[in-house]
Structure formats: structure tokens, C-alpha cells
C-alpha positions in Angstrom: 0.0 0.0 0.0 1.6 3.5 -1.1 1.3 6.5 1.1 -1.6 8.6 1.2 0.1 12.3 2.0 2.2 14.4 0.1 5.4 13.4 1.9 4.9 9.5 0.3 6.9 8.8 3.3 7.9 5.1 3.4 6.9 4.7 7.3 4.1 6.3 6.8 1.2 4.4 8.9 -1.0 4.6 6.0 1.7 2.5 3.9 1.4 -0.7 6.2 -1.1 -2.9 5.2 -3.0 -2.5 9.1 -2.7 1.2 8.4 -1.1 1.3 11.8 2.4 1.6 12.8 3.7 -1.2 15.8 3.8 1.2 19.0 7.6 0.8 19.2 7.9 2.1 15.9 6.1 5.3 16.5 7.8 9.1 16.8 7.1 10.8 19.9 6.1 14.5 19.5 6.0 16.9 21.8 3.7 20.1 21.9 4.8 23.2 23.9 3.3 25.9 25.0 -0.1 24.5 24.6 -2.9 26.6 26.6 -5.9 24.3 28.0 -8.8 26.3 29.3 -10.7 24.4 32.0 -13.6 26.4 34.0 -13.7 25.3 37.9 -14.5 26.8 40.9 -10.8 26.5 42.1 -7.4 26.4 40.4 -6.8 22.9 42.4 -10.7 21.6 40.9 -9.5 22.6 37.3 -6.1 21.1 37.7 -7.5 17.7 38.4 -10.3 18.0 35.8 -6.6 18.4 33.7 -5.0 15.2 35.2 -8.6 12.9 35.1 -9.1 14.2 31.3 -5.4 13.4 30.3 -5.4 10.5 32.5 -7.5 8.9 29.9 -5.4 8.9 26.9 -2.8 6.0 26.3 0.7 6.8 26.3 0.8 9.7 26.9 3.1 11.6 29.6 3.1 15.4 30.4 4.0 17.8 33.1 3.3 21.4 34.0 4.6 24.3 35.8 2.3 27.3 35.9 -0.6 27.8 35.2 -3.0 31.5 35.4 -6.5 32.5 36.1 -8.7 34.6 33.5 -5.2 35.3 31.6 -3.7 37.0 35.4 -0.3 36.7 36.9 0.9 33.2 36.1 1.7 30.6 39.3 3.2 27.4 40.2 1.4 24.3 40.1 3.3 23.1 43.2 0.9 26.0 44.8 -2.0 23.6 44.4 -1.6 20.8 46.9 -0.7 21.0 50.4 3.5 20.3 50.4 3.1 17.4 52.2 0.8 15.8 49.8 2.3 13.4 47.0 2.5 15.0 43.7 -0.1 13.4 41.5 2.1 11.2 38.9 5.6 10.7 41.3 8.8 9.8 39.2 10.0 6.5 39.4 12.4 6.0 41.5 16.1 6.2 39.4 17.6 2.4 39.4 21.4 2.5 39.6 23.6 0.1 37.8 25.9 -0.7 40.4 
């Protein structure tokens, strides 16, 4: 099957005969500087409407820093949960090769 776009790129997922590329074959692509408007009562309410709606999409990871209400002064996530609370999607833990 040739490839549908004007690129006629040869790993194009529309050249495999699924139409889909194996997952450890696919690119990963970032997007920055993406604004995501969420109305809540409360930065903290809108920020986990943001994880529960991301939550929800396959393979996908993403982080934020700072966020702003009605376009104001932007602030720090971290500002959102008490600072003894666990952040919501912890790091795993580095393994060392010793």
C-alpha cells in the first residue's frame, strides 16, 4: 500500500497494510506551549479536571509548571496541593547500575 500524504513517506502508517504503525515504531512529539482552558470553581478543581481528562489517553506523559486564572499573573502548580501531599504522577524512582 503506497502512502496517502504528500510526503509519500515510506513509514508512513498509511503505507502498512494495518494502516497502523507497531507502537515501538512510532515518533514521539512533543507540543509546547499549549494553553488548555478548563472552568472550575478553584485552580486545584480545574487542575485535576486536567490530570482525570489526560489520565485517559494512552501513552501519553506530560508535566506542567504554571498555570494563570482569567489570563492573570501566572503561578506554580506546586501551589496547588498541600506540600506534604504526593505529587499526583511521582517519578519512578532512578535504578542505579551498580
Amino acid at each position: 500500500m503506497a502512502c496517502n500524504c504528500a510526503n509519500k513517506c515510506a513509514d508512513c502508517p498509511s503505507a502498512s497494510p494495518s494502516g497502523i504503525m507497531p507502537a515501538e515504531q512510532l515518533p514521539e512529539t512533543s507540543f509546547e506551549n499549549v494553553t488548555i482552558t478548563i472552568q472550575a470553581a478553584t485552580p486545584r478543581e480545574a487542575y485535576d479536571k486536567l490530570c482525570a481528562a489526560l489520565g485517559t489517553i494512552n501513552d501519553v506523559d506530560w508535566t506542567t509548571d504554571t498555570y494563570c486564572i482569567n489570563g492573570g499573573e501566572r503561578s506554580c502548580t506546586s501551589e496547588l496541593w498541600p506540600k506534604d501531599a504526593e505529587t499526583i504522577n511521582p517519578a519512578p524512582a532512578e535504578q542505579s547500575s551498580n
